[in-house]
C-alpha positions as CSV (number, residue, x, y, z in Angstrom):
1,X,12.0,19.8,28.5
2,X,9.9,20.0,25.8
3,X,6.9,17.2,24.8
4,X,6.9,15.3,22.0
5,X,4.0,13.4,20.1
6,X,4.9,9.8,18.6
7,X,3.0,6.9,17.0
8,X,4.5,3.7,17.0
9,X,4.0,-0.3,16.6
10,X,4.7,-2.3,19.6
11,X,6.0,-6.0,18.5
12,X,2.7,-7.7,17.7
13,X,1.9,-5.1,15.5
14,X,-0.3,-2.9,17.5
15,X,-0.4,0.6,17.0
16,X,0.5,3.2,19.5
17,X,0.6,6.6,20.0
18,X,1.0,8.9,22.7
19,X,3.8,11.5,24.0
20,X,6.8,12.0,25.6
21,X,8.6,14.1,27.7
22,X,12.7,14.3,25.9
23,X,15.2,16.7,25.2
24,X,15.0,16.7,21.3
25,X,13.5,14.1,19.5
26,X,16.7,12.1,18.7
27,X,16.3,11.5,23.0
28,X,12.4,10.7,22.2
29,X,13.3,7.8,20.0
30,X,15.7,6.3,22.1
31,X,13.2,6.0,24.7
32,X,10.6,4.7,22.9
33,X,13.0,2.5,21.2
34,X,14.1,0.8,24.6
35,X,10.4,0.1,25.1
36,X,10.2,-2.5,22.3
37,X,8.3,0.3,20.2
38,X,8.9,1.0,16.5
39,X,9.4,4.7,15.6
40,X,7.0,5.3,12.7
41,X,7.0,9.2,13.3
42,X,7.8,11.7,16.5
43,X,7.4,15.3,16.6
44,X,6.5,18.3,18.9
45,X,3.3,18.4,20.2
46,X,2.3,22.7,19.6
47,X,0.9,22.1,16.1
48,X,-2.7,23.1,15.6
49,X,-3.1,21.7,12.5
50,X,-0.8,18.6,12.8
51,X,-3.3,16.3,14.3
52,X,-6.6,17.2,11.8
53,X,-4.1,18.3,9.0
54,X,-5.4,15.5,5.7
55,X,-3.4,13.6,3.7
56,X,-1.3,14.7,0.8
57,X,-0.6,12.8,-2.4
58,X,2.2,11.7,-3.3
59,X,3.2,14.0,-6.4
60,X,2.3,17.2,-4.2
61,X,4.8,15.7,-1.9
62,X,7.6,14.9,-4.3
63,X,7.0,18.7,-5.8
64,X,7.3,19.5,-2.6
65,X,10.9,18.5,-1.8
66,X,11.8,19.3,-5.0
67,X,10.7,22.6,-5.1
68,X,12.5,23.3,-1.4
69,X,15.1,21.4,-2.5
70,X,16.3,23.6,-5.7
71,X,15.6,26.8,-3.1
72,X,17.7,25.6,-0.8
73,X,20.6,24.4,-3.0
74,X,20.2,28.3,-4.7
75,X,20.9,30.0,-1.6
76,X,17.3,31.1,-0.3
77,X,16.6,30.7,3.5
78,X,14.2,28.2,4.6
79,X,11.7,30.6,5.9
80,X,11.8,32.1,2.6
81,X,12.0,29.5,0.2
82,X,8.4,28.1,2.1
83,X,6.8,31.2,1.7
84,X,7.7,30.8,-1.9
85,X,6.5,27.6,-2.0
86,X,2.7,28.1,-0.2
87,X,2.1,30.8,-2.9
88,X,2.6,28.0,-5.3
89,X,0.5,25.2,-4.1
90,X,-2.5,25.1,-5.4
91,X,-3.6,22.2,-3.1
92,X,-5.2,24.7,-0.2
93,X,-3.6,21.6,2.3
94,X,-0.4,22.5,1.0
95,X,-0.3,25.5,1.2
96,X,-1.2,25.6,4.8
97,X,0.8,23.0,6.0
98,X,3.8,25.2,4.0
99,X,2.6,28.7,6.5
100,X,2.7,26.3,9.0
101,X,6.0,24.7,8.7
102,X,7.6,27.8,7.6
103,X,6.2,29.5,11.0
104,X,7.5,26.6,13.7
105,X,11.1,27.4,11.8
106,X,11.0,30.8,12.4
107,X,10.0,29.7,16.1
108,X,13.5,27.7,16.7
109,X,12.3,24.5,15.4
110,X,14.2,22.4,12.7
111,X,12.7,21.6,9.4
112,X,12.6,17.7,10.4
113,X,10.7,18.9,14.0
114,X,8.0,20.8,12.1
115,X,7.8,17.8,9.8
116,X,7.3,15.7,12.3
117,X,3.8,17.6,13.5
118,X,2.3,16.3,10.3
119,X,2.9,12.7,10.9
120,X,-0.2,12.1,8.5
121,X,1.6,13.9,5.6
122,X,5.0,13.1,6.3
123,X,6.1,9.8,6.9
124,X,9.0,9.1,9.8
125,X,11.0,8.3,6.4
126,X,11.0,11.9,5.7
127,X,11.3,12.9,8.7
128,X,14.9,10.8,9.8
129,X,15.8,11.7,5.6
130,X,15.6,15.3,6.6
131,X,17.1,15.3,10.0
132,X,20.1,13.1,8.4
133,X,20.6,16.2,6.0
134,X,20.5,18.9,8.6
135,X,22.8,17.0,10.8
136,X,25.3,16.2,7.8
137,X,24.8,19.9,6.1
138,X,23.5,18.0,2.4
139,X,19.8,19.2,3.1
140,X,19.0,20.2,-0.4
141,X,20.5,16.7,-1.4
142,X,19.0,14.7,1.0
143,X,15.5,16.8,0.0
144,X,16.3,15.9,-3.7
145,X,17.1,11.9,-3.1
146,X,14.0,12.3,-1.3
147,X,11.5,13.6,-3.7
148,X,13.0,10.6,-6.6
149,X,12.4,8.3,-4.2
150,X,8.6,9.4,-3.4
151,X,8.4,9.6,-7.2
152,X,9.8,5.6,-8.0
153,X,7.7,4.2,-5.5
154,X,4.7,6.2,-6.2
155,X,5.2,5.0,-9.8
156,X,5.1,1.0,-9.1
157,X,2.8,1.1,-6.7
158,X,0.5,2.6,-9.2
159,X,1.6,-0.1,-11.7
160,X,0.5,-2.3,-9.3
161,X,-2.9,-0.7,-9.0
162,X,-3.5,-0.1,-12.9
163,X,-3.0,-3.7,-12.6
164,X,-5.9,-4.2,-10.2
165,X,-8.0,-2.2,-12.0
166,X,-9.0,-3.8,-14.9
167,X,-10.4,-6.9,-13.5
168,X,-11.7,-5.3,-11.1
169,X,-14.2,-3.0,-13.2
170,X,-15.2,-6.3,-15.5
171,X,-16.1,-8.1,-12.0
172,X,-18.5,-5.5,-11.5
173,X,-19.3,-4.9,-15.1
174,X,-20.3,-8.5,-15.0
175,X,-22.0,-8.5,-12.0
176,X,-23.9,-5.6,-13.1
177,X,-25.2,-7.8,-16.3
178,X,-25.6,-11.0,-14.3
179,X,-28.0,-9.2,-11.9
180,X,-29.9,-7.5,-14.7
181,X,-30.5,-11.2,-16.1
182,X,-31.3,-12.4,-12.7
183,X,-33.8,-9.7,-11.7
184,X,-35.3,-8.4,-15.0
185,X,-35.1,-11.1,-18.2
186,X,-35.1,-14.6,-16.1
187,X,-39.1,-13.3,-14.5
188,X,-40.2,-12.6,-18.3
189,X,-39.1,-16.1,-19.4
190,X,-40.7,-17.3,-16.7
191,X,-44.0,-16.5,-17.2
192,X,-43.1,-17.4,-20.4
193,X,-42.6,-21.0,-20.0
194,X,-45.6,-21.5,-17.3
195,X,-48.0,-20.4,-20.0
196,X,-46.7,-23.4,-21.8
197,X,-47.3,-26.2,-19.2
198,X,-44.1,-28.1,-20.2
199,X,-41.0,-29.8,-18.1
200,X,-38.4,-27.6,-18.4
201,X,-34.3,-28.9,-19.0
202,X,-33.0,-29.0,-15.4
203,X,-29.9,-26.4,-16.4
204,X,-33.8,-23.6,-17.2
205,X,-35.2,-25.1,-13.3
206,X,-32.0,-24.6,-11.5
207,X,-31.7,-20.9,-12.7
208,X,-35.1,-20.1,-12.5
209,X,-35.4,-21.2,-8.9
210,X,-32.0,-19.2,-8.5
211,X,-34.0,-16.4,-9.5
212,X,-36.6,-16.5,-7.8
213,X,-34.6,-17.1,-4.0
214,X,-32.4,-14.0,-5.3
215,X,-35.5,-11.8,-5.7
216,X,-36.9,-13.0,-2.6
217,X,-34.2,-12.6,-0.4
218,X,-32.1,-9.8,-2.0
219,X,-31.9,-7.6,0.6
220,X,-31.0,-10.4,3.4
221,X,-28.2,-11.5,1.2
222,X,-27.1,-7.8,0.6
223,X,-27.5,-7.5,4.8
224,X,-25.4,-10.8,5.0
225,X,-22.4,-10.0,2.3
226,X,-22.3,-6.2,4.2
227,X,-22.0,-8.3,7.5
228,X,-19.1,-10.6,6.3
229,X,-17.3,-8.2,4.7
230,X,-17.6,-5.8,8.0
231,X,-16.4,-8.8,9.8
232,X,-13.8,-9.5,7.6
233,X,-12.7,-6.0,7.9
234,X,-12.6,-6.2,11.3
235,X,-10.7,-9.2,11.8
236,X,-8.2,-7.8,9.3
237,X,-7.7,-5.2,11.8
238,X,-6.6,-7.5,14.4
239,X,-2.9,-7.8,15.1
240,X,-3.4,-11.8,14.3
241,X,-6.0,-11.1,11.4
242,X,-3.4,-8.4,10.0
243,X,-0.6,-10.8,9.8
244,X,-3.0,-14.2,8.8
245,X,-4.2,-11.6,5.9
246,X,-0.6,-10.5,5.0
247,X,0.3,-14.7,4.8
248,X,-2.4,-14.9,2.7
249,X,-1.3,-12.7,-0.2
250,X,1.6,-13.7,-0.2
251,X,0.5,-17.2,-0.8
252,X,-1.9,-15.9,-3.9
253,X,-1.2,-17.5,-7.3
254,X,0.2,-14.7,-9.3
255,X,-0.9,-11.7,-7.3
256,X,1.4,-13.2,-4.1
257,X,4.8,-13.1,-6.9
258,X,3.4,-9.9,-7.6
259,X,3.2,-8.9,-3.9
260,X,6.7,-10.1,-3.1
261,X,8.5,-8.5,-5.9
262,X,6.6,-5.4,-5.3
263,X,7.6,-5.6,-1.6
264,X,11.5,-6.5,-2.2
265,X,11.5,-3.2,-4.6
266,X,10.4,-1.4,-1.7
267,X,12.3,-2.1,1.1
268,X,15.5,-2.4,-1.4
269,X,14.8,1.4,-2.7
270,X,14.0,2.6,0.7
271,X,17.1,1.0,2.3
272,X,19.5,2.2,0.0
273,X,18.1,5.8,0.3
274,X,18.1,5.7,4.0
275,X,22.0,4.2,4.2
276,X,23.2,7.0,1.3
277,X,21.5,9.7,3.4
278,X,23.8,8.7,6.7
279,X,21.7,7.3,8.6
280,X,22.8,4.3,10.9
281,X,21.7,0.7,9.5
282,X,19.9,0.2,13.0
283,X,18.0,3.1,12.6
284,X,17.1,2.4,8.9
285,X,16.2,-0.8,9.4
286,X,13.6,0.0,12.1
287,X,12.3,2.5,9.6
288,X,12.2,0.1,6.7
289,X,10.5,-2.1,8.4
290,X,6.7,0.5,8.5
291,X,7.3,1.0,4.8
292,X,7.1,-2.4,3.3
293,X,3.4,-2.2,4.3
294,X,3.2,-6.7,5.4
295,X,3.1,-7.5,8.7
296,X,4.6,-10.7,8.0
297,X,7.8,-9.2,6.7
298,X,7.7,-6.5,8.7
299,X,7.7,-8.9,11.8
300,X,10.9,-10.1,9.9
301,X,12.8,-7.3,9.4
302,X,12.2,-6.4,13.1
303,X,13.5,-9.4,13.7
304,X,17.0,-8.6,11.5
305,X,17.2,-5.5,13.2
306,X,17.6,-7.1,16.6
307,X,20.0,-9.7,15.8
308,X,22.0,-6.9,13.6
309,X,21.8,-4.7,16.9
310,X,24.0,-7.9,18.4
311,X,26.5,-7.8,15.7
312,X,25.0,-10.5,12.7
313,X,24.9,-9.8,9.3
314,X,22.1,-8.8,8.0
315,X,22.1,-11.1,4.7
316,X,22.5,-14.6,7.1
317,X,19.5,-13.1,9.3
318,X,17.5,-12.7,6.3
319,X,18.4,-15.9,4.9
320,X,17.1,-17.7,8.0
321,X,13.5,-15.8,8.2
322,X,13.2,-16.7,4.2
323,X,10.7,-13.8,3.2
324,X,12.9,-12.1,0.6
325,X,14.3,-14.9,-2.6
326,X,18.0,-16.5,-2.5
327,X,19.1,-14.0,-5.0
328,X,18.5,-11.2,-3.0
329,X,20.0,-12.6,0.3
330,X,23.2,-13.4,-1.8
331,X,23.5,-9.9,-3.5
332,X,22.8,-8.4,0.1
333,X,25.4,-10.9,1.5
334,X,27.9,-9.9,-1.4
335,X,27.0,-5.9,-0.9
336,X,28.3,-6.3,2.8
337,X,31.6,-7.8,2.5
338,X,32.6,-5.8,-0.6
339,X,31.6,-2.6,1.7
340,X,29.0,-1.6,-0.9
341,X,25.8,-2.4,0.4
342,X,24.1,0.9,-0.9
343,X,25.1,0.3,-4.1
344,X,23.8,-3.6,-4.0
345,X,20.5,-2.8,-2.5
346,X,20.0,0.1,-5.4
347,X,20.4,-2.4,-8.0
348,X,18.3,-4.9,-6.7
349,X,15.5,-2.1,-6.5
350,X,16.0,-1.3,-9.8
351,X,16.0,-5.4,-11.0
352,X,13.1,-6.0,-8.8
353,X,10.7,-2.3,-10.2
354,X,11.5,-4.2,-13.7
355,X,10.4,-7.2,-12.4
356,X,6.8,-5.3,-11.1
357,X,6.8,-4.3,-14.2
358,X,6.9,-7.1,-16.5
359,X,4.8,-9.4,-14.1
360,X,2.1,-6.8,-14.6
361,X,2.2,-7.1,-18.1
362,X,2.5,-10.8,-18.0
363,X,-0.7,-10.4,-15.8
364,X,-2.6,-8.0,-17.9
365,X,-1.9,-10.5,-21.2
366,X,-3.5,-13.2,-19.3
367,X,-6.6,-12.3,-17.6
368,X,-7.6,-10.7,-20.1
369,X,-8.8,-13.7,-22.4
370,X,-9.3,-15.6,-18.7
371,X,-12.1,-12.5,-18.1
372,X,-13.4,-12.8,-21.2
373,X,-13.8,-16.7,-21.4
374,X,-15.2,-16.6,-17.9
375,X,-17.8,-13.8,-19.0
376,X,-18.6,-15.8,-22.0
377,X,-19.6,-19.2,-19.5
378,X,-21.2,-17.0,-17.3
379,X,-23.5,-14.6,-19.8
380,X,-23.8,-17.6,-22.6
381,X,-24.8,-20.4,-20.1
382,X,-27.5,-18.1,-19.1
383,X,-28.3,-17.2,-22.1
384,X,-28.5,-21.2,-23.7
385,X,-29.8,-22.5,-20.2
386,X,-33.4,-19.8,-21.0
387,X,-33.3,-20.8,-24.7
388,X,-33.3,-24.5,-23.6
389,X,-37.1,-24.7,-23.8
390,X,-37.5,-22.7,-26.5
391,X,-35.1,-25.4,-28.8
392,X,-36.6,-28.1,-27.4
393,X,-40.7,-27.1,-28.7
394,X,-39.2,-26.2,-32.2
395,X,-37.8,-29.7,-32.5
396,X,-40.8,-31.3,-31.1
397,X,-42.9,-29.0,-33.6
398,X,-40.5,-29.7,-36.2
399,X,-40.7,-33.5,-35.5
C-alpha cells in the first residue's frame, strides 16, 4: 500500500504532520480521523517539489481552476488541458507545479492526489472540493464553484486588510515625525533655553527630559521592544497563547465586530460550497473548521462536529457554544428543517460579506478624523509644550 503525507491539528490546536501507510487517501483520513486529528490536507508522499514548492496567491489560484475548469468542461483531457495551462502561467511556481501535477496524472494518480502533494498551495478545501467532483463526475463544476469561492474570500479578506492599512501607515507616519522631534528639534531648543538661564513650564521639562532618556537609551529600548514583541510572538505560537490571542480580538472594540462578521462570512461561504459539492456535513465541518483561521471558534466547530457525529443538530450545538450571533443560529436552525441548509448558509454569507463591507466603511469614516485629532495632540502639544518658554519671555519683555 502506498504512503501518504498529512498535516493535521490535534484537539488543543497543535499542529502535526507526518505519514501514513492507507489504501487511498479516503482510508488515510479515516485513520487519522479516529486519532482525534483534524484533516487539514493528505496526499502521496513521491513529490519532489511538494514539500519546498512556495506559496501561490490567491488570484493565480482562482485562474487556475478556472482555466482547468473551462478545459475540462470543453472536452480536453486533463493531461492536456495542464500542459495548456503551464504554458500560460507566467508565475515560474505555477507553471511547475502545473508539469508537475500534469505528470503524477499521467502516472495513475487523481487530480485531487497530485493536489494533495502541494499542501502549501492547495488547501485540504481544494483538495476534498476536487475529489467530491471526480467521485460525482461534475469536476469542471466543482473546479468552477471553486475558483468563485477563492475569488469572494480573497475579495473580503482584502477589504479587511485595505482596512488595516490606513492606520496603520499614519502610526508609523507619526512615529516617524514624533521621533524626528524627539531626536533632532527637542536637542536644538535645548541648548536653546540653557543659554537663557530661566525655569522652564513643567509640560518644556517633562519633554526635554523625555528627550534626553530616549537619546540615551535608544538602542536598549529598541533591544527591549524587539524582545517583547519576540516574546509575544512566541507565546502567540503556543496552543494557549494561540487561543488567549484569538479571545482577545474577538473582544476588540470595533476590530472584534469586524473579526466576527468577517469570520461568520467565512465559514458560511465555505460550508455552503463544501455541502453543494457532495460532500458529507461531517466531513465539511471538520474542514470548515481550518478555514475560519480562530482557534477559539475553531475549537467550537470541532466541538459541533462531534456532537453532529452523535446525531444533534448543528444549529442547537452552535447555539450552546455562542461564537456565531442569534440570527445566524436561527437561519442555520430554519435551513435544517426546511431541508435547505445550502441555500441558508449561502445567504448568510452573502448578508454577512455586506456586513464586512459596510463595517469597514463605517470604520474608515471614523478613524480617520480620530487619526487626525490624535496627530494634532500629539505633533501640536509638542510643538506648544517647546514654544512655552519662548511665550512666556515675550510677555515678560512685553510687561
Amino acid at each position: 500500500m502506498p504512503t501518504f503525507s498529512y498535516k493535521a491539528k490535534e484537539v488543543s490546536g497543535k499542529g502535526k504532520t507526518g505519514s501514513i501507510i492507507a489504501k487511498d487517501a479516503q482510508e488515510a483520513m479515516v485513520i487519522l480521523r479516529q486519532q482525534n486529528l483534524v484533516v487539514l490536507s493528505v496526499g502521496k508522499g513521491d513529490s519532489k517539489r511538494g514539500v519546498k514548492a512556495k506559496k501561490v496567491n490567491e488570484e493565480q489560484l482562482a485562474l487556475f481552476f478556472r482555466q482547468l475548469s473551462t478545459l475540462v468542461g470543453a472536452g480536453i483531457p486533463l493531461t492536456k488541458g495542464l500542459t495548456i495551462l503551464s504554458g500560460q502561467f507566467k508565475n515560474g511556481e505555477m507553471r511547475e507545479i502545473s508539469v508537475d501535477i500534469r505528470n503524477l496524472i499521467e502516472s495513475g494518480s487523481s487530480l485531487s492526489d497530485a493536489l494533495g502533494n502541494y499542501p502549501r498551495v492547495f488547501a485540504s478545501l481544494y483538495t476534498r472540493m476536487v475529489n467530491a467532483g471526480e467521485t460525482s463526475g461534475a469536476l469542471n463544476e466543482i473546479l468552477e464553484r471553486l475558483a468563485s469561492y477563492i475569488e469572494k474570500n480573497n475579495k473580503i479578506v482584502n477589504r479587511v486588510k485595505s482596512a488595516l492599512v490606513y492606520p496603520a501607515a499614519i502610526i508609523i507616519v507619526a512615529v516617524i515625525i514624533v521621533s524626528f522631534l524627539i531626536f533632532k528639534v527637542i536637542p536644538g531648543f535645548e541648548e536653546i533655553f540653557n543659554s537663557l538661564n530661566t525655569r522652564l513650564p513643567l509640560p518644556t521639562q517633562l519633554l526635554i527630559d523625555f528627550s534626553n532618556v530616549m537619546r540615551k537609551y535608544v538602542l536598549v529600548v529598541i533591544i527591549g521592544i524587539g524582545l517583547a514583541l519576540a516574546g509575544i510572538g512566541n507565546y502567540i505560537r503556543t496552543p494557549k497563547g494561540r487561543i488567549n490571542f484569538d479571545a482577545f480580538k474577538l473582544k476588540l472594540p470595533v476590530f472584534g465586530a469586524l473579526f466576527q462578521k468577517l469570520i461568520i462570512a467565512r465559514f458560511s461561504q465555505t460550508l455552503a460550497t463544501l455541502l453543494k459539492s457532495g460532500i458529507p456535513i461531517l466531513n465539511a465541518l471538520d474542514i470548515v473548521s481550518s478555514t475560519v483561521d480562530n482557534s477559539v471558534i475553531e475549537a467550537a466547530i470541532i466541538r459541533v462536529r462531534d456532537q453532529v457525529s452523535k446525531g444533534e443538530r448543528i444549529a442547537l450545538q452552535l447555539s450552546k457554544e455562542g461564537v456565531f450571533t442569534q440570527m445566524v443560529v436561527e437561519m442555520i436552525g430554519v435551513g435544517e428543517e426546511s431541508g435547505e441548509l445550502e441555500l441558508m448558509l449561502t445567504k448568510i454569507g452573502f448578508f454577512y460579506e455586506d456586513q464586512v463591507d459596510a463595517t469597514v466603511n463605517n470604520m474608515m469614516s471614523l478613524i480617520e478624523p480620530f487619526i487626525i485629532i490624535f496627530l494634532g495632540l500629539v505633533v501640536g502639544g509638542i510643538v506648544v509644550a517647546m514654544f512655552l518658554p519662548i511665550l512666556k519671555m515675550t510677555e515678560i519683555i512685553g510687561g
